[in-house]
CHARMM-style PDB file with segment names, atoms N, HN, CA, C and O in Angstrom:
ATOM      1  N   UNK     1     -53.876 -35.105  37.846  1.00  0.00      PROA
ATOM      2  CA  UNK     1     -54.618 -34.726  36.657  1.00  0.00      PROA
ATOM      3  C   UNK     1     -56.106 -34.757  37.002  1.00  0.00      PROA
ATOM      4  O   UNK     1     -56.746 -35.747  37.353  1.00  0.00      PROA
ATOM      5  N   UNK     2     -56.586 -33.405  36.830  1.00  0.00      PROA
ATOM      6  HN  UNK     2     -56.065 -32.600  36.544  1.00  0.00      PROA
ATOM      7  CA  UNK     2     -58.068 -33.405  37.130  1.00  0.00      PROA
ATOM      8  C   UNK     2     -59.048 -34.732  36.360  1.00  0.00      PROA
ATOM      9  O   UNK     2     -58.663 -35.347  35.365  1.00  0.00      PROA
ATOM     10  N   UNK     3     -60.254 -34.961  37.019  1.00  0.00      PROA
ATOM     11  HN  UNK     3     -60.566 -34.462  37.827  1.00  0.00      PROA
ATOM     12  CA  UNK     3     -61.129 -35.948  36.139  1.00  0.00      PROA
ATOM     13  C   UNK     3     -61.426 -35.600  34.847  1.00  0.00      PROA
ATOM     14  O   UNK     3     -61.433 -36.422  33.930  1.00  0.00      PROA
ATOM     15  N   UNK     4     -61.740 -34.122  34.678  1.00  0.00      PROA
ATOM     16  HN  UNK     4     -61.735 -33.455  35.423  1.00  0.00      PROA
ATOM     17  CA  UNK     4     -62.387 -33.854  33.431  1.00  0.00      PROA
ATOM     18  C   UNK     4     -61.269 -33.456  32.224  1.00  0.00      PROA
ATOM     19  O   UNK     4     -61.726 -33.203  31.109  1.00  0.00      PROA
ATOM     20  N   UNK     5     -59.692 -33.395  32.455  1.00  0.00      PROA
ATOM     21  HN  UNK     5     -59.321 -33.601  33.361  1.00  0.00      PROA
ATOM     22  CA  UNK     5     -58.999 -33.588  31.730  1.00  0.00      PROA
ATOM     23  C   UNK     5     -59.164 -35.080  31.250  1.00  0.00      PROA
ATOM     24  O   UNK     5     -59.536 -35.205  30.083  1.00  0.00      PROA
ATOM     25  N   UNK     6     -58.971 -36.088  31.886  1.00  0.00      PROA
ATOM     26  HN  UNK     6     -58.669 -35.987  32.834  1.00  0.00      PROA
ATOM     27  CA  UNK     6     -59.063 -37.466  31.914  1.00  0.00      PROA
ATOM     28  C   UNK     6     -59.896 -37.751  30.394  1.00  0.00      PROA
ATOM     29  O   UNK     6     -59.520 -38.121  29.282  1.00  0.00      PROA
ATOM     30  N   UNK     7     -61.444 -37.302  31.093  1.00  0.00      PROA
ATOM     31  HN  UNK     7     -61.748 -37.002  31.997  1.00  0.00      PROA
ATOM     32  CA  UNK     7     -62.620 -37.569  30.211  1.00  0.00      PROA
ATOM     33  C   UNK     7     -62.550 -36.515  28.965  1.00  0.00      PROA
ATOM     34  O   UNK     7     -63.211 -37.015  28.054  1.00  0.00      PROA
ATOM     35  N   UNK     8     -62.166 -35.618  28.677  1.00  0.00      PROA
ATOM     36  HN  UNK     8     -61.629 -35.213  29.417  1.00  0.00      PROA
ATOM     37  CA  UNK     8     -61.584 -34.883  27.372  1.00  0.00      PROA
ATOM     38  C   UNK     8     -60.786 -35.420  26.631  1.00  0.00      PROA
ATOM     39  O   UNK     8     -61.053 -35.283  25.438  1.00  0.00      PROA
ATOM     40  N   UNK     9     -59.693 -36.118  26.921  1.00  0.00      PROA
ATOM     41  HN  UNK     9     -59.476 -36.230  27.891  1.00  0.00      PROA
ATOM     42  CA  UNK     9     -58.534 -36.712  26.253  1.00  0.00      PROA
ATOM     43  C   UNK     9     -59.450 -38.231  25.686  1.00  0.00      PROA
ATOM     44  O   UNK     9     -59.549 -38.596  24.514  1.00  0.00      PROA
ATOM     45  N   UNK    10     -59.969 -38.838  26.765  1.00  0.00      PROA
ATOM     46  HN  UNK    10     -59.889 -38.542  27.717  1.00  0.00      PROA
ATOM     47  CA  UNK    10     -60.456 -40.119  25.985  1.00  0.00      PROA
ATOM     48  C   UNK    10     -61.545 -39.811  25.003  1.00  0.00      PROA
ATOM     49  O   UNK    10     -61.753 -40.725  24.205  1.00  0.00      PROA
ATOM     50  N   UNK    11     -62.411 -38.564  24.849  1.00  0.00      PROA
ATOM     51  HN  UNK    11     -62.242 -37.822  25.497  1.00  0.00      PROA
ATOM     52  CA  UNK    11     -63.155 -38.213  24.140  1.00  0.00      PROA
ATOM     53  C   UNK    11     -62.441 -37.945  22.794  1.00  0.00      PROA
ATOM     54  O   UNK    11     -62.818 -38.313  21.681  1.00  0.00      PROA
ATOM     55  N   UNK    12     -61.502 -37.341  23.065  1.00  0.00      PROA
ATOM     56  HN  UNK    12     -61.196 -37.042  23.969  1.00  0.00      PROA
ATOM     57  CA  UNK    12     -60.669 -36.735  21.921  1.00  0.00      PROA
ATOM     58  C   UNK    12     -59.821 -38.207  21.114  1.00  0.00      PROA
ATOM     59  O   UNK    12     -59.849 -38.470  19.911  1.00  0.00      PROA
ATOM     60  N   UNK    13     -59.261 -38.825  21.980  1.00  0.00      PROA
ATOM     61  HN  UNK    13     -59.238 -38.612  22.957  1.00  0.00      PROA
ATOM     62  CA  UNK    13     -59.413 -39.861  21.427  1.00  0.00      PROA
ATOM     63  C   UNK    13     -59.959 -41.390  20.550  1.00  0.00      PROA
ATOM     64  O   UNK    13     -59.515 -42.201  19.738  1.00  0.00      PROA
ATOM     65  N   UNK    14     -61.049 -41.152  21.244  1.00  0.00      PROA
ATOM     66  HN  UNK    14     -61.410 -40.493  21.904  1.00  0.00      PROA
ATOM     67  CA  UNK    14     -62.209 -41.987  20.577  1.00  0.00      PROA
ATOM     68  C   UNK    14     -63.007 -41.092  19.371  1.00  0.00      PROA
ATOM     69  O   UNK    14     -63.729 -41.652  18.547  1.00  0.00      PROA
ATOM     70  N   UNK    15     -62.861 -40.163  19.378  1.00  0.00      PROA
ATOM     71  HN  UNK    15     -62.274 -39.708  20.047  1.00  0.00      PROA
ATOM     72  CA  UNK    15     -63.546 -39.068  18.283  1.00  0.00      PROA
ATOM     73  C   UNK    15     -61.802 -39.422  16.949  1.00  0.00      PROA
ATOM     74  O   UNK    15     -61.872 -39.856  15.798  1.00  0.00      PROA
ATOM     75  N   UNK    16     -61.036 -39.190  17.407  1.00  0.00      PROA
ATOM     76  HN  UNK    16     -60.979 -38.838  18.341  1.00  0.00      PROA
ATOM     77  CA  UNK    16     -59.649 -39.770  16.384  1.00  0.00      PROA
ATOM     78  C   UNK    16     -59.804 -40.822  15.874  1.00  0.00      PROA
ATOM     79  O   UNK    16     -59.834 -40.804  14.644  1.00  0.00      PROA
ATOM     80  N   UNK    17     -59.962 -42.125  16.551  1.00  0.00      PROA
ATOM     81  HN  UNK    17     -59.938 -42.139  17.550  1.00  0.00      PROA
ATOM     82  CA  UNK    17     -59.520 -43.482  16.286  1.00  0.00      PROA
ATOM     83  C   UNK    17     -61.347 -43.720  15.606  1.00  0.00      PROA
ATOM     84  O   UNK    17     -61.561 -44.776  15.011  1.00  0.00      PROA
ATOM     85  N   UNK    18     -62.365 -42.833  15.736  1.00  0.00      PROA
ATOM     86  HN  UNK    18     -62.191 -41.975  16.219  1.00  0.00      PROA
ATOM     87  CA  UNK    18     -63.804 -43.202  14.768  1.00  0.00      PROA
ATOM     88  C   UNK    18     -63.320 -42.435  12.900  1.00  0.00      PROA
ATOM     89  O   UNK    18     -63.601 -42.703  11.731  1.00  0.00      PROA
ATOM     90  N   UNK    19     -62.517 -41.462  13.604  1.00  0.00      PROA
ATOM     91  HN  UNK    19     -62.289 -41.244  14.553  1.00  0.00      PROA
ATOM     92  CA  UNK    19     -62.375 -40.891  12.207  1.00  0.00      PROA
ATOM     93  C   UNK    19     -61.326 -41.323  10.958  1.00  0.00      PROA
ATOM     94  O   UNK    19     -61.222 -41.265   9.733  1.00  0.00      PROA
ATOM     95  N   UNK    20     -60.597 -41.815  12.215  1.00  0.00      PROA
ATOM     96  HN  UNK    20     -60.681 -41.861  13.210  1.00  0.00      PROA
ATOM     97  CA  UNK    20     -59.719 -43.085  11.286  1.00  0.00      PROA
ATOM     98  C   UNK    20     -59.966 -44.340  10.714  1.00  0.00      PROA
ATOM     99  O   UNK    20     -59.347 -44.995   9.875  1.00  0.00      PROA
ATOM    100  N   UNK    21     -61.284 -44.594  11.515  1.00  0.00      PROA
ATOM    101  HN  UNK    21     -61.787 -44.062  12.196  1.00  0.00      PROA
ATOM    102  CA  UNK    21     -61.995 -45.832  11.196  1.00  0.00      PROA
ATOM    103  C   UNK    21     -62.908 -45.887  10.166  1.00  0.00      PROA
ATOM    104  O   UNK    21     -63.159 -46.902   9.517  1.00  0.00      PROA
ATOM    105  N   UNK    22     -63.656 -44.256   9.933  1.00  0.00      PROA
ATOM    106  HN  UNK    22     -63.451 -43.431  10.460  1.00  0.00      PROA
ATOM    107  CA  UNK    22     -64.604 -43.897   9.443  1.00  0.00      PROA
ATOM    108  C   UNK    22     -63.728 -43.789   7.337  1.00  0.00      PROA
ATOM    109  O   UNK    22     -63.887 -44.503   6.347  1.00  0.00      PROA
ATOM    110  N   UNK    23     -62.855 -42.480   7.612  1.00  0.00      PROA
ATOM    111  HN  UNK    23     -62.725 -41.899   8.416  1.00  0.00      PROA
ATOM    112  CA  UNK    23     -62.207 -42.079   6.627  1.00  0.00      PROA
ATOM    113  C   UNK    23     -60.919 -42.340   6.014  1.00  0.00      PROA
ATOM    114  O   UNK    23     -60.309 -41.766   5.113  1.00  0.00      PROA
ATOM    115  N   UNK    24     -60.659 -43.360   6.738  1.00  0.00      PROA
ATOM    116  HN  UNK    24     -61.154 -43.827   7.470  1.00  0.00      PROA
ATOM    117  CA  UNK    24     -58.993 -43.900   5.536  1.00  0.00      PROA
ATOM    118  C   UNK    24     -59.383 -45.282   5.709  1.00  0.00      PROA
ATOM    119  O   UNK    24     -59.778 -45.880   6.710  1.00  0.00      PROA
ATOM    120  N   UNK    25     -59.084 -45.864   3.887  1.00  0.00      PROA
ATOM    121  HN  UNK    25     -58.764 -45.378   3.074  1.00  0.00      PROA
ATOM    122  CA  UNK    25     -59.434 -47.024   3.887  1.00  0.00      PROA
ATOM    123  C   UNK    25     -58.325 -47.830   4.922  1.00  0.00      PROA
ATOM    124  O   UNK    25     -57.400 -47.141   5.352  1.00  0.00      PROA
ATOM    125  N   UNK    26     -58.385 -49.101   5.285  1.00  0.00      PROA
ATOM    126  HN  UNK    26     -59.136 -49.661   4.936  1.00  0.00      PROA
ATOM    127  CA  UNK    26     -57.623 -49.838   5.501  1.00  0.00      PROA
ATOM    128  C   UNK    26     -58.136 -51.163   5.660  1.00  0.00      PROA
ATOM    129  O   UNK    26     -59.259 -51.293   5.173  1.00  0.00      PROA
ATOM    130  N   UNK    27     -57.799 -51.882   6.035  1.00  0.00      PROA
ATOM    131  HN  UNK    27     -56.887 -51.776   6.431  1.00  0.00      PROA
ATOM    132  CA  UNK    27     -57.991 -53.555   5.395  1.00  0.00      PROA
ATOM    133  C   UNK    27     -58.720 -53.754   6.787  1.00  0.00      PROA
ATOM    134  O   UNK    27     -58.756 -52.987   7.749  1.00  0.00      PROA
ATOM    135  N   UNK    28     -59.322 -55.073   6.610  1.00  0.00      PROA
ATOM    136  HN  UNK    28     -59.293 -55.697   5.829  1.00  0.00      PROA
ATOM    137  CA  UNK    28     -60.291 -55.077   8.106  1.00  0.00      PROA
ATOM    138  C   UNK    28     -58.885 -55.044   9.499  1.00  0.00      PROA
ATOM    139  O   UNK    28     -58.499 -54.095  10.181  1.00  0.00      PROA
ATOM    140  N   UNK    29     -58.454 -56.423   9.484  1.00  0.00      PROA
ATOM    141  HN  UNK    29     -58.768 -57.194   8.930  1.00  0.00      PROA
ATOM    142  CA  UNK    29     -57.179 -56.885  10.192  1.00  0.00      PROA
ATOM    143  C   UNK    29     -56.094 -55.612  10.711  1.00  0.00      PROA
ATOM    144  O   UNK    29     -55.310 -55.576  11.659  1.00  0.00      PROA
ATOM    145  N   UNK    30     -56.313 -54.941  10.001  1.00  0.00      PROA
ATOM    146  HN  UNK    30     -56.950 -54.970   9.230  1.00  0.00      PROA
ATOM    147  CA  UNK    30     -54.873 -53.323  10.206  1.00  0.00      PROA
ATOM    148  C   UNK    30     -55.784 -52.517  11.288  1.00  0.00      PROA
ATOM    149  O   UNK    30     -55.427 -52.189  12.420  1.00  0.00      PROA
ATOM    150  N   UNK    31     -57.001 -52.283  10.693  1.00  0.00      PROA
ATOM    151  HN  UNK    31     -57.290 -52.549   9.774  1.00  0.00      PROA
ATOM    152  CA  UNK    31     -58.273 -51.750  12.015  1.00  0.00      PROA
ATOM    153  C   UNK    31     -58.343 -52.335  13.053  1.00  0.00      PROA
ATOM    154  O   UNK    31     -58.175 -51.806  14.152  1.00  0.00      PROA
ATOM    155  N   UNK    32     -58.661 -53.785  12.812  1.00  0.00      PROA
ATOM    156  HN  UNK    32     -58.798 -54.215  11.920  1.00  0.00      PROA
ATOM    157  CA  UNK    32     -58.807 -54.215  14.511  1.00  0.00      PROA
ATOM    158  C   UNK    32     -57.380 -54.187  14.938  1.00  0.00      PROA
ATOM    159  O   UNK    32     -57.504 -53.859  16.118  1.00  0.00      PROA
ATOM    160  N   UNK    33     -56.262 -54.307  14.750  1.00  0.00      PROA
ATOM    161  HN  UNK    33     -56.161 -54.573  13.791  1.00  0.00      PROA
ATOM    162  CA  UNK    33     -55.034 -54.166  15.318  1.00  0.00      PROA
ATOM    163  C   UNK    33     -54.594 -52.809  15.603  1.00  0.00      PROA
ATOM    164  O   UNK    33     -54.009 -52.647  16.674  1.00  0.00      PROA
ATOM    165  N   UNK    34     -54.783 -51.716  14.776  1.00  0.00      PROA
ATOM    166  HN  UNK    34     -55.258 -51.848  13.906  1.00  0.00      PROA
ATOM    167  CA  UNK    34     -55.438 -50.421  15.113  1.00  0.00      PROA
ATOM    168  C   UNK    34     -55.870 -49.828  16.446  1.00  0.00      PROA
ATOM    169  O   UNK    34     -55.386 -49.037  17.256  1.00  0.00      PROA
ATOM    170  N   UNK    35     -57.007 -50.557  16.331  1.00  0.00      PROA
ATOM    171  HN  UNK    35     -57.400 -51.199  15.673  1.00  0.00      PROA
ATOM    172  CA  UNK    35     -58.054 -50.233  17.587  1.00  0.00      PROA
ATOM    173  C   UNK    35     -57.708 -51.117  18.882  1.00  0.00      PROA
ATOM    174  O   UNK    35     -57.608 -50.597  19.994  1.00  0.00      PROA
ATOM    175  N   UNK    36     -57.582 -52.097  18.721  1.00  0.00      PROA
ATOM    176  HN  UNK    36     -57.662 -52.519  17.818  1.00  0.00      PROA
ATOM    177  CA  UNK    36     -56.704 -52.987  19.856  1.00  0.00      PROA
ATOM    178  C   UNK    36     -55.775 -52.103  20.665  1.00  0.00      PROA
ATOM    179  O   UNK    36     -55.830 -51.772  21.850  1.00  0.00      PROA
ATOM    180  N   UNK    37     -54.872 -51.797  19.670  1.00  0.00      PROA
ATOM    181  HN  UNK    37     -54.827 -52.066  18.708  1.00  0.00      PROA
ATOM    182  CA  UNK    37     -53.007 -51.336  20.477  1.00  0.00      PROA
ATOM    183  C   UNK    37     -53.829 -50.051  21.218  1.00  0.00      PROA
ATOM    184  O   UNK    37     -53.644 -49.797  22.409  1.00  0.00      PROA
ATOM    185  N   UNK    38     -54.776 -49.258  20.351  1.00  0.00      PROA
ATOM    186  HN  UNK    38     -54.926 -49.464  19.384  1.00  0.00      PROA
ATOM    187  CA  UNK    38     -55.117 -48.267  21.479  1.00  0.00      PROA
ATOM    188  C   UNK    38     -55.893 -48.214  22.295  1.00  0.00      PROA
ATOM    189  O   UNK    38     -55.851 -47.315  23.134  1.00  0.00      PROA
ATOM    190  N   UNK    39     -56.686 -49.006  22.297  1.00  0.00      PROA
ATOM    191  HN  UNK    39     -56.721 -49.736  21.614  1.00  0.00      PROA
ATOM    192  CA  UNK    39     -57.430 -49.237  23.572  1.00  0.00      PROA
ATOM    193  C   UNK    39     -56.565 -49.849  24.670  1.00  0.00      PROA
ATOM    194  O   UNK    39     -56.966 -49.777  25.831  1.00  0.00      PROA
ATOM    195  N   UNK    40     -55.159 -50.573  24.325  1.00  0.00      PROA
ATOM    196  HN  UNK    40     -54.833 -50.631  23.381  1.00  0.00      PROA
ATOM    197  CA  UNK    40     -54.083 -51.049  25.024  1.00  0.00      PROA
ATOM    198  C   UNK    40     -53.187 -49.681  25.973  1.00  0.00      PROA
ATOM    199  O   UNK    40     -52.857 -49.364  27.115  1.00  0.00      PROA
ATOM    200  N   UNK    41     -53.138 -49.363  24.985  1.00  0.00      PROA
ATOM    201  HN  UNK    41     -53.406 -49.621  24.057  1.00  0.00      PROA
ATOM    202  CA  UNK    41     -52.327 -47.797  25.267  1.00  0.00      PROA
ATOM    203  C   UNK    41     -53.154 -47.095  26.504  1.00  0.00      PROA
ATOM    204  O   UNK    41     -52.779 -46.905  27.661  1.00  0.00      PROA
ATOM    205  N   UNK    42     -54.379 -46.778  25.885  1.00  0.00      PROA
ATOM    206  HN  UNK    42     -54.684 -46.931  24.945  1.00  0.00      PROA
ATOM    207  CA  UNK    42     -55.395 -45.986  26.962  1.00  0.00      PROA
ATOM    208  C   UNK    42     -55.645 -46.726  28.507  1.00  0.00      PROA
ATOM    209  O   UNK    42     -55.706 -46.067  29.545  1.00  0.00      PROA
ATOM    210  N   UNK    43     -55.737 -47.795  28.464  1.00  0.00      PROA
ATOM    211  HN  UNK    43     -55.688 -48.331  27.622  1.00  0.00      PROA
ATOM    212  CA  UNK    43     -56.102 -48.852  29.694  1.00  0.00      PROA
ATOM    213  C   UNK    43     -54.771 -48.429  30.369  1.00  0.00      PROA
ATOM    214  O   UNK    43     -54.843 -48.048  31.538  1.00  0.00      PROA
ATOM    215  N   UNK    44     -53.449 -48.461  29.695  1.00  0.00      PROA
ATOM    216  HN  UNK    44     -53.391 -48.770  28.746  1.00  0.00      PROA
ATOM    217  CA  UNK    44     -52.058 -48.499  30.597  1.00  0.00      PROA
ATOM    218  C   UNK    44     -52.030 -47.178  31.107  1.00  0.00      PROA
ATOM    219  O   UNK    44     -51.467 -46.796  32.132  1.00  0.00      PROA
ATOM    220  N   UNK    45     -52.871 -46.336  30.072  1.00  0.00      PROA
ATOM    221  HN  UNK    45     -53.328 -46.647  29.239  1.00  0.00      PROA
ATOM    222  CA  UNK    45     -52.368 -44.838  30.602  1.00  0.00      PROA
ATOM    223  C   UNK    45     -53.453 -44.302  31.592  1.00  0.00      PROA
ATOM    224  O   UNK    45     -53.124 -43.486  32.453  1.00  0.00      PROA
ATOM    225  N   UNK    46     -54.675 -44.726  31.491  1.00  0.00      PROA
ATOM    226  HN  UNK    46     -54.942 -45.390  30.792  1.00  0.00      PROA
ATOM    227  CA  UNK    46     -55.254 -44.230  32.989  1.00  0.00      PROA
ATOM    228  C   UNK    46     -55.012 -45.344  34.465  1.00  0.00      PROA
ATOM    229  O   UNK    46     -55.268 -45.014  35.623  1.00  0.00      PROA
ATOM    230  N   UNK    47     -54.455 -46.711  34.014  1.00  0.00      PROA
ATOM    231  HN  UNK    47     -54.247 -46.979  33.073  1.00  0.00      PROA
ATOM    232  CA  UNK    47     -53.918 -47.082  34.823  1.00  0.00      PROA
ATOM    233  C   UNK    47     -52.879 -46.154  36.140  1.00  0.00      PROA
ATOM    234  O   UNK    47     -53.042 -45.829  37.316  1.00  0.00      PROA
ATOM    235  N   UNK    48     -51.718 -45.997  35.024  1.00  0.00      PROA
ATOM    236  HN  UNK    48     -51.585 -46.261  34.068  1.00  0.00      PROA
ATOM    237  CA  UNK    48     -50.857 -45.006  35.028  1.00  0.00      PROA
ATOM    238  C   UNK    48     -51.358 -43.560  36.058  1.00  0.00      PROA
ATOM    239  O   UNK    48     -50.931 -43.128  37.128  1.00  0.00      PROA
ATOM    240  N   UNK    49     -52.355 -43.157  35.214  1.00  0.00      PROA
ATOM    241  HN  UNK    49     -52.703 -43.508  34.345  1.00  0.00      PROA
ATOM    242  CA  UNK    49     -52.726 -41.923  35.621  1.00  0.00      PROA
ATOM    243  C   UNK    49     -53.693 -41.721  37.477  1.00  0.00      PROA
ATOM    244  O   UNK    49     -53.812 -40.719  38.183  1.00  0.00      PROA
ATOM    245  N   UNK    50     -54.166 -43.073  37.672  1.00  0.00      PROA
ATOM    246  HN  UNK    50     -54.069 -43.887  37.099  1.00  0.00      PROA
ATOM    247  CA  UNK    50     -54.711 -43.539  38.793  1.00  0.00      PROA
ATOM    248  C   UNK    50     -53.947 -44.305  39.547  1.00  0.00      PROA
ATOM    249  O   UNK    50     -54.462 -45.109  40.324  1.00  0.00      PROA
ATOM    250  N   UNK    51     -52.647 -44.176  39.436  1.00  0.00      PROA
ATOM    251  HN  UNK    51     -52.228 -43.523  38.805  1.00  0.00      PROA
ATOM    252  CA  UNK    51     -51.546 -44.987  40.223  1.00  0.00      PROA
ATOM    253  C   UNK    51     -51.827 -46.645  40.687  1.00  0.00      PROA
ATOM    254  O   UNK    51     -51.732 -47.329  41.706  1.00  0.00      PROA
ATOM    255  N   UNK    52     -52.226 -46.810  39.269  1.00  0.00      PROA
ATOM    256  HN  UNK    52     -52.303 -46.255  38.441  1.00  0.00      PROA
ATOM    257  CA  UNK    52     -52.525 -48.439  39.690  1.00  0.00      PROA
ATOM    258  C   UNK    52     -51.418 -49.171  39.165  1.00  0.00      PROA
ATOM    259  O   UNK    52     -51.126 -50.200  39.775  1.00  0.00      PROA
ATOM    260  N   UNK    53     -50.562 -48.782  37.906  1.00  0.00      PROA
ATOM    261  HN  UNK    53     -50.798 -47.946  37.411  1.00  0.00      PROA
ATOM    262  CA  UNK    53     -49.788 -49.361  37.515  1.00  0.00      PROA
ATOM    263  C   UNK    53     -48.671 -50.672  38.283  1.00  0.00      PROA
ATOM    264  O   UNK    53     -48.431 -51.870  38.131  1.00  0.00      PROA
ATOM    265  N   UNK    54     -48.167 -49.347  39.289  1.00  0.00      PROA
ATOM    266  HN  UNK    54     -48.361 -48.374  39.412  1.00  0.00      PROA
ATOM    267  CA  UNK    54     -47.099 -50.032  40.135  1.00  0.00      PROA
ATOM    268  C   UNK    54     -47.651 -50.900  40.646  1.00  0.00      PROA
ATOM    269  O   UNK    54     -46.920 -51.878  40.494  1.00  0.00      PROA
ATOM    270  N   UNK    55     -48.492 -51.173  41.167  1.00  0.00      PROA
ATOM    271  HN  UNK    55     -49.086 -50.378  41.291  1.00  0.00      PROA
ATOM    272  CA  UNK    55     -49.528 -52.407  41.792  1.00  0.00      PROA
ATOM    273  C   UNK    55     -49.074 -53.655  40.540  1.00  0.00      PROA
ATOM    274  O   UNK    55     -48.357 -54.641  40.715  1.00  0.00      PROA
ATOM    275  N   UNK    56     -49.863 -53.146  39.086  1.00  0.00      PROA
ATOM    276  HN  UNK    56     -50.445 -52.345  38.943  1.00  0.00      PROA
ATOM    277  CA  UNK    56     -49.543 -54.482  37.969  1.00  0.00      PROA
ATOM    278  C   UNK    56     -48.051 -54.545  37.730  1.00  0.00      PROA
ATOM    279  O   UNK    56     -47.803 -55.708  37.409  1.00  0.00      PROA
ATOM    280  N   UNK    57     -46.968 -53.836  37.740  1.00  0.00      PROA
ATOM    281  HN  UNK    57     -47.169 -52.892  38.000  1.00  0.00      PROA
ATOM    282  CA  UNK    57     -46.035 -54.575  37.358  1.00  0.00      PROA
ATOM    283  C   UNK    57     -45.545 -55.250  38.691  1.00  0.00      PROA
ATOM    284  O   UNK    57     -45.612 -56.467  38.518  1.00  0.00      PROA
ATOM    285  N   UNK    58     -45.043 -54.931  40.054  1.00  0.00      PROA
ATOM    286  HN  UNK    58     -44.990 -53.943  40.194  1.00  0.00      PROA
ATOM    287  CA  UNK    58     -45.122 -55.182  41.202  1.00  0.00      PROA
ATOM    288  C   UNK    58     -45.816 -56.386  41.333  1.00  0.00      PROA
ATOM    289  O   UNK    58     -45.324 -57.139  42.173  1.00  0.00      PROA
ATOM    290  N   UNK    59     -46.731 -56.763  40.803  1.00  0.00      PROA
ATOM    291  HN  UNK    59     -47.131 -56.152  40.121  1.00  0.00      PROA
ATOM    292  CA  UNK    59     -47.003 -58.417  41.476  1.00  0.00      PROA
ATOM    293  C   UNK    59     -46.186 -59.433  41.111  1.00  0.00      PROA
ATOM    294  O   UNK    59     -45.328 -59.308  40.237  1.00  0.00      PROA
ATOM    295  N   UNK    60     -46.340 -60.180  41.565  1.00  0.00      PROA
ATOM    296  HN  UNK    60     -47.038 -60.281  42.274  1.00  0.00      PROA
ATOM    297  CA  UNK    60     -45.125 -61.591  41.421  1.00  0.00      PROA
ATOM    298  C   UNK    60     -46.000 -62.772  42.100  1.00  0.00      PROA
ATOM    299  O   UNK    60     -46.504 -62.929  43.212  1.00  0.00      PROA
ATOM    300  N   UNK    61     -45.939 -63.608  40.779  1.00  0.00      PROA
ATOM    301  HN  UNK    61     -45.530 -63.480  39.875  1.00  0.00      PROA
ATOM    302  CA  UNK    61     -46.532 -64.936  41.101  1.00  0.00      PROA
ATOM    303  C   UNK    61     -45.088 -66.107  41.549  1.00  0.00      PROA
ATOM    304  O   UNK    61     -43.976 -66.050  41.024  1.00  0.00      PROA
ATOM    305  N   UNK    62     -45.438 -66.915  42.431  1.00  0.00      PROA
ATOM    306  HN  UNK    62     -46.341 -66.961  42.857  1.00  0.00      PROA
ATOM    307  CA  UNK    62     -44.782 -67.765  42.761  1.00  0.00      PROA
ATOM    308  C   UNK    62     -43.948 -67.725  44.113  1.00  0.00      PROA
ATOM    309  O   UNK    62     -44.630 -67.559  45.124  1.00  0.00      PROA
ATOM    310  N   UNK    63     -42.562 -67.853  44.285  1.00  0.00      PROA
ATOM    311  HN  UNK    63     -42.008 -67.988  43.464  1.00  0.00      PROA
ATOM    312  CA  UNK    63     -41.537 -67.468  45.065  1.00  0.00      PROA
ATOM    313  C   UNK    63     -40.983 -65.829  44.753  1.00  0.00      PROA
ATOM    314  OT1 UNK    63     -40.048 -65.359  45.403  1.00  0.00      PROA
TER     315      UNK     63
END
């Protein structure tokens, strides 16, 4: 996936999750849990997208 797809999608995304923030009420607590899970989502998915993933599930602490 080219870079500037990359940087379009998170644009497009962060332009979503302001307008959701901006224009539907919701309670403070539902927002930050909101905004949390997707900033969760996004971190896994350019993880993902930069083949770092297999690296984080692949580690193993201990024996």
């Amino acid at each position: 996936m080219p870079l500037i797809e990359i940087v379009i999608v998170l644009i497009v995304v962060g332009v979503l999750l302001w307008l959701i923030n901006t224009y539907i009420p919701m309670a403070g607590p539902i927002k930050s849990l909101l905004n949390a899970v997707v900033v969760i989502v996004l971190v896994i998915w350019i993880l993902q997208v930069f083949g770092l993933w297999h690296y984080i599930t692949a580690f193993r602490v201990g024996k």
